[in-house]
N, C-alpha and C positions, 0 to 999 in steps of 0.2 A: 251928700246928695239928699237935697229933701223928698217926702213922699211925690209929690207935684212933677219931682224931676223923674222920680223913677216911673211914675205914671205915663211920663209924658216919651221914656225911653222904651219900655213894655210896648204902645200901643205905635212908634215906629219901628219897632222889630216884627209888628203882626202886619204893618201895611206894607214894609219894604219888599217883602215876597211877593204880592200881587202888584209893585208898581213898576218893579224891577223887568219884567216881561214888554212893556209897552213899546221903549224905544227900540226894540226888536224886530216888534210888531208892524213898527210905522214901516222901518227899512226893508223887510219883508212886501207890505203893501206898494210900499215905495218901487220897489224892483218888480212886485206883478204889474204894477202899469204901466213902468217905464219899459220894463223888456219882451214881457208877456203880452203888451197891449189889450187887458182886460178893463173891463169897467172901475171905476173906483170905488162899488160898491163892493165888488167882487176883489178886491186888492184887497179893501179892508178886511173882507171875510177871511180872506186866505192868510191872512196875520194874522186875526184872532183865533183861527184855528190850529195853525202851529204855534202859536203859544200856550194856548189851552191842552193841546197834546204833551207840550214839555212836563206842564208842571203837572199834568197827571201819570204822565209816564215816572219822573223822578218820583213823585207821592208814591205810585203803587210797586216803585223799586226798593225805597227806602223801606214801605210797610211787609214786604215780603222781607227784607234782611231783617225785620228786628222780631220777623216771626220765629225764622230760622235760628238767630240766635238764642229766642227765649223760650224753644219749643223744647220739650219732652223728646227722650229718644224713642218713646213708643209714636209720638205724634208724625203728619207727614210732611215730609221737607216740599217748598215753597220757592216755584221757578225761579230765582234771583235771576240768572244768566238771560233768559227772555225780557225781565222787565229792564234789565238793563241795556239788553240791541235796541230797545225801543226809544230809552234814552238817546241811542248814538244815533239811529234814525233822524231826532229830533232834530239833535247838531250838524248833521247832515244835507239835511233840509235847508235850514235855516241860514247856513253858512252858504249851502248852493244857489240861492235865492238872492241874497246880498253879494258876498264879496266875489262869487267865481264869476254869476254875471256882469258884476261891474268890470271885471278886470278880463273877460273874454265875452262878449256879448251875441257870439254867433252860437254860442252853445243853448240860447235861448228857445232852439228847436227842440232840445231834448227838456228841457225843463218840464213841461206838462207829466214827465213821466213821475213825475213826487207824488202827484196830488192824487192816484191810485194808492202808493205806496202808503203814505197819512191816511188814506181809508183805512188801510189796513190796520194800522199799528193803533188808530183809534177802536174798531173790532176788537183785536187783540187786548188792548188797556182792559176795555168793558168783560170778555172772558175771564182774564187774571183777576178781576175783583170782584168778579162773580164767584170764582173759583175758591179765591181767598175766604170769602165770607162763609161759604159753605165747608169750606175746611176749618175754621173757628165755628160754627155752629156745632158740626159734628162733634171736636171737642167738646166744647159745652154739655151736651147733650148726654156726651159718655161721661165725665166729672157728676153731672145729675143723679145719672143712674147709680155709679159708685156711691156715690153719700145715700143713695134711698140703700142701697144695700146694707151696707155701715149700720145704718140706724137700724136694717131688719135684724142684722147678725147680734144685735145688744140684748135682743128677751127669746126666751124659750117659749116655742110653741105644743102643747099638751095634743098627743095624736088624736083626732076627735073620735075614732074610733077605740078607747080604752077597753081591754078586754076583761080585765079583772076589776074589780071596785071593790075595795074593804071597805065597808063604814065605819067598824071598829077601831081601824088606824089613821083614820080621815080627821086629824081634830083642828082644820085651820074652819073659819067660821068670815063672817063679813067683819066681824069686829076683831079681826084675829090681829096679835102683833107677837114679834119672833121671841120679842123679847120676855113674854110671859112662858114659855114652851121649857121646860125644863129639858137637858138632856138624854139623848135615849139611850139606855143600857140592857143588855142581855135580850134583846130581839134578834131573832135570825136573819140571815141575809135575805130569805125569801120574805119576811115584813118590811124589813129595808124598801125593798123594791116596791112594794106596794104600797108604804108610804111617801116614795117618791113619787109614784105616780099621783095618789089623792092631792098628794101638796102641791104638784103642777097643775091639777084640774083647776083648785080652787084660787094658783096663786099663778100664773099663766109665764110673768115678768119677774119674777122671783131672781135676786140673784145666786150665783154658784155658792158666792161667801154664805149668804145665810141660808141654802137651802144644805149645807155641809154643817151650820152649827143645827139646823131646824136636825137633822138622823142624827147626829151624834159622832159623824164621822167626819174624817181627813177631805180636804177639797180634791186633793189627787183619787181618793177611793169615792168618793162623789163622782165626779168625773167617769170613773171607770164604769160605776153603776147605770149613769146614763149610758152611755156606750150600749151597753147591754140592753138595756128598754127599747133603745134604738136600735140593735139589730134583732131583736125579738119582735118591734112593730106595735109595742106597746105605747111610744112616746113616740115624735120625728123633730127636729128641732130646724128653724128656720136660717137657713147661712151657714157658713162651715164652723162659726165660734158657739162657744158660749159666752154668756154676757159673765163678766168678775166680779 
C-alpha cells in the first residue's frame, strides 16, 4: 500500500464516523413527519438531534471507560454505567422512531414522550463532561503540587533565625568549593554542630554527600546531627527528605 493509499484510508476511517449517523437521521426525520405529523423542518431537527446525542453519549462513555481504566487507585472512579443508559436511551429512541412506528403506527400517541426524555440525556451528557473535565483538572492540579513538593524536598533550608554563629568555624566564602576544605579531625561534637549550621547559612542547597565530607564525618552521623539542629530550632529543613 503506497503512502497515497494510506492517506487516502486514514482520512475514511475519520469521516466514516460522522457519515455513518445520517441515514439514521433521515429515517428518524422521515418517521417525525410521517407519523408525528411535524413540519419538515422540525423532522429534520429531531434527526440531527438524536444523532448528535448518540455519538456524544458513546464519546463521553467510551472517555469515562478509558479513565477508569487508566486511573490511579487514589484517583476517583468515573460514572461508566450512567454514560452508558444514555447510550441505550439513544437506541431506544431511534429504534422507536423508525421501525416500532413503521410496524405499529397507533402508538404514535405516545411517541412525543422521547423528545422530554433526549432533553434529558442531552443535560445529563453536558454534567458528565463537565464533571469529567473537573475530575482531570483536579488530577492535574494535585500531580503539580506533588512535583513543586519534590523539587522543595531536594535543598535544605538554613532556620533564618540561627541562634548561635561561630565565625571562627565559618570558612565557606562566595568563592568557596568543597573540594579545597580539607578534612575535620579532633573537634568536638558541639563545633560539629556549629559548623553545620555556618555551612548551611552560607551554603543553603548544599548536598548531604558533601556537607558529610565538608565535617569529616559519616552521612548517617550527618544526618543524625541535622536531626538535632532541627529539634533544637537551630536549622528547619523544607519537606520531609534531605536532598543526597
Amino acid at each position: 500500500m503506497t503512502n497515497n493509499e494510506r492517506s487516502l484510508v486514514k482520512l475514511i476511517a475519520k469521516l466514516s464516523p460522522w457519515l455513518a449517523p445520517l441515514p439514521s437521521g433521515y429515517f428518524v426525520a422521515r418517521a417525525s413527519t410521517s407519523h408525528l405529523e411535524l413540519p419538515l423542518i422540525i423532522g429534520i431537527t429531531v434527526g440531527i438531534i438524536i444523532e448528535f446525542l448518540g455519538i456524544a453519549s458513546v464519546h463521553t462513555w467510551l472517555w469515562l471507560a478509558d479513565w477508569n481504566s487508566n486511573k490511579r487507585r487514589s484517583d476517583p472512579e468515573a460514572p461508566t454505567d450512567l454514560a452508558a443508559f444514555l447510550g441505550v436511551i439513544y437506541l431506544f429512541a431511534t429504534i422507536g422512531l423508525t421501525v416500532v412506528l413503521e410496524i405499529a403506527p397507533n402508538l404514535s400517541t405516545y411517541a412525543p414522550v422521547l423528545f422530554p426524555v433526549l432533553a434529558v440525556v442531552g443535560a445529563v451528557n453536558l454534567v458528565l463532561i463537565s464533571q469529567q473535565e473537573h475530575r482531570e483538572q483536579v488530577v492535574n492540579d494535585e500531580r503539580q503540587v506533588r512535583q513543586a513538593q519534590r523539587l522543595q524536598q531536594t535543598t535544605i533550608q538554613p532556620y533564618t533565625d540561627v541562634h548561635t554563629h561561630n565565625p571562627l568555624t565559618s570558612t565557606l566564602t562566595d568563592g568557596y568549593s568543597l573540594n579545597t576544605v580539607n578534612p575535620v579531625k579532633g573537634k568536638t561534637k558541639s563545633d560539629i554542630l556549629d559548623m553545620l549550621v555556618d555551612t548551611l547559612l552560607d551554603n543553603p542547597n548544599i548536598s548531604i554527600s558533601d556537607l558529610a565530607r565538608h565535617i569529616g564525618r559519616s552521612r548517617q552521623t550527618t544526618y543524625k546531627y541535622l536531626e538535632e539542629l532541627q529539634i533544637s530550632g537551630r536549622i528547619h529543613r523544607n519537606g520531609n527528605q534531605h536532598s543526597t
